[in-house]
C-alpha positions, 0 to 999 in steps of 0.5 A: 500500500501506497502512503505517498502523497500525489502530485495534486496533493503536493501542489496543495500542501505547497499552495497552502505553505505559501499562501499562510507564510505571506498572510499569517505572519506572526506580527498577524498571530499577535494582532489576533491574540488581543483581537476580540474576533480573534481571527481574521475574516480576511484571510477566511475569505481568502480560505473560501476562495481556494475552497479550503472551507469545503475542502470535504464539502460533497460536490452536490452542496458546492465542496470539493469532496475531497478526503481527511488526506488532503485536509490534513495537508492544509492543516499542518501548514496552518499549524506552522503559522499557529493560525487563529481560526474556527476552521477546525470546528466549523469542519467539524460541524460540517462532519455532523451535517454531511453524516447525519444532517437531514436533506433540508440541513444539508441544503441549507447549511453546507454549501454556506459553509463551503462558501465560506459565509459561516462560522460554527463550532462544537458546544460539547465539553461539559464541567465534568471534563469527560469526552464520553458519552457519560459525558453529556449532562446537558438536558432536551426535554420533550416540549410539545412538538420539540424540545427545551434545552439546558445545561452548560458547556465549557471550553467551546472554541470560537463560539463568540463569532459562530453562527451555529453550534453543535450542541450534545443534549441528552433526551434519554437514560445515561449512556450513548443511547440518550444522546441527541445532537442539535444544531442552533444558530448561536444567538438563539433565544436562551443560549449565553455565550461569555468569553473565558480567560486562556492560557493560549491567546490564539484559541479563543474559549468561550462558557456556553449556557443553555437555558430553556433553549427552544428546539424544533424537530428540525434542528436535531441533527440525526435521530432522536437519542441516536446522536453518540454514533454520529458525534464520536465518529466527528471527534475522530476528525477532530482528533485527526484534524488538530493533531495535524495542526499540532505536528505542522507546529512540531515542525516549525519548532524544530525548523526554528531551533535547528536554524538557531542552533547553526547561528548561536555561537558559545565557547567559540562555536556554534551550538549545533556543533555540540553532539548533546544539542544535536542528540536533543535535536534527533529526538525532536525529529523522531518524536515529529516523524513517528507521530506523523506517520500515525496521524497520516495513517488515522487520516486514511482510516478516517477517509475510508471509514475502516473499522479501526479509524477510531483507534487510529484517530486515538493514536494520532492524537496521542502521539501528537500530544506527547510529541509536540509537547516535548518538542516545545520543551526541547526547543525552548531548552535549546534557545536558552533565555531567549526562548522565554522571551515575550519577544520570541514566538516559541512560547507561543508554540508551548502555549498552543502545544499544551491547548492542544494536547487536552482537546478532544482528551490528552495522551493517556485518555487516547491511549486508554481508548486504544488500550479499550479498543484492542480489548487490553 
């Protein structure tokens, strides 16, 4: 089996390097951080005139239809710019739609998404901090013909400027049986949208509140109580999708340090020269390697929806976790004082490097999921 990359598909990562590095430079990361938008519309046009935002868009609803493969590709170049944006969320929203949406969802909502007119994201974490299904406490009680949501999520990314959320509420017993999915337009009567403080200043985090939120039939995404299915099968493409943000900013670390390391002279000569940063800078390289051929891998599983996608989504996101974590690490231990520095982008690169690691759960959540899935 093939795990090369096409020629169309190289054109594309080189497209979306060059496009990133001349519009995504770090005086615009800065900008965007003290930004209360906290990204910039812009460069999201820009994103939909390439197709970008519908990269996996079907063809009927004005997308490309094209795989997790090439999304991928776009997602490690925006990782090495640290891109402030909602891509990944509204992608994911758009996952829910495509798999489960109904007709009139689909027309509606993903060809706005593919041409870029919408921003949504995923109301899903709760207080509890669990990424299962027991999870969601969030309550939809039947109300006539629909429903009244309430409940409370934390840590929703970009909900400040969406224009939809996907929202997990539980209409039935504990456990995945209960779960219903609901997409709501974001200022929706009920729903509560307050910005939190972060450690990253480029995701921006928001606390989102259900109460006594009305819904219709026509807003369930799916099937009533039938929504875990749909929703763990888009946290795969969630993981999949930021792990390889996080390993296109790996590489951009290890990019930064290696160059710094041929210019920084101590005792007479330039660091890099020292077999111990040169040991330091190998492990970064395989720590980047390794987890990149596991989230290529989880990519293609996704695409073809093999049975084991599920596994591979969670070792991707695993091995990027720890990998991009200790090569931020490494990379500020070799720059010295320096990579401490307000001034310097590296701890920029840490900080989104430990926000990363604990979406959709850290490393030894993944690997526990592993460890269930192979029956350890």
């Amino acid at each position: 089996m093939d795990f090369g990359f096409s020629e169309e598909q190289e054109m594309l990562r080189q497209s979306a390097s060059g496009l990133l590095e001349k519009e995504c430079p770090s005086a615009l990361v800065r900008r965007l951080m003290d930004d209360p938008a906290g990204y910039d519309a812009g460069l999201w046009k820009k994103f939909a005139e390439l197709g970008w935002t519908g990269l996996v868009v079907p063809e009927a609803y004005g997308g490309a239809g094209l795989s997790y493969v090439d999304l991928v590709l776009v997602l490690e170049e925006m990782g090495r710019v640290m891109l402030p944006s909602p891509f990944i969320w509204t992608a994911m929203f758009a996952e829910a739609i495509i798999r489960a949406g109904s007709d009139d969802q689909k027309r509606r909502i993903l060809p706005k998404i593919a041409a870029g007119e919408i921003v949504a994201t995923c109301a899903l974490l709760e207080p509890s901090g669990n990424w299962g299904a027991d999870g969601v406490a969030a309550t939809a009680r039947a109300h006539g013909a629909g429903f009244t949501l309430d409940g409370m999520k934390l840590f929703v990314n970009d909900a400040h400027v969406a224009d939809y959320l996907l929202v997990a509420a539980r209409t039935g017993a504990a456990g995945e049986d209960g779960v219903t999915l609901f997409a709501l337009e974001a200022r929706r009567a009920g729903i509560a949208i307050s910005p939190l403080k972060t450690m990253d200043a480029t995701r921006k985090l928001s606390e989102v509140t259900l109460g006594g939120v009305e819904a219709t039939a026509a807003d369930v995404v799916g099937t009533v109580g039938g929504g875990w299915p749909v929703l763990s099968a888009v946290l795969d493409r969630g993981k999949v999708m930021i792990a390889a943000e996080m390993m296109g900013g790996a590489q951009k670390v290890l990019d930064m340090t290696v160059e710094y390391a041929k210019v920084r002279v101590q005792f007479g000569r330039p660091i890099g020269s020292f077999q111990a940063v040169q040991h330091k800078c190998a492990d970064m390289m395989i720590d980047i390697e390794g987890a990149k051929s596991a989230v290529y891998y989880a990519a293609w599983a996704v695409s073809n929806e093999i049975a084991e996608a599920p596994l591979a989504a969670a070792l991707a996101k695993a091995a990027a976790s720890d990998a991009f974590r200790r090569v931020a690490a490494n990379g500020i231990q070799l720059h010295g004082g320096i990579g401490f520095t307000w001034e310097h982008d590296l701890h920029l690169y840490f900080k989104r490097a430990k926000s990363s690691e604990f979406t959709f759960g850290d490393a030894s959540y993944n690997r526990e999921l592993v460890a269930q899935g192979i029956n350890l």
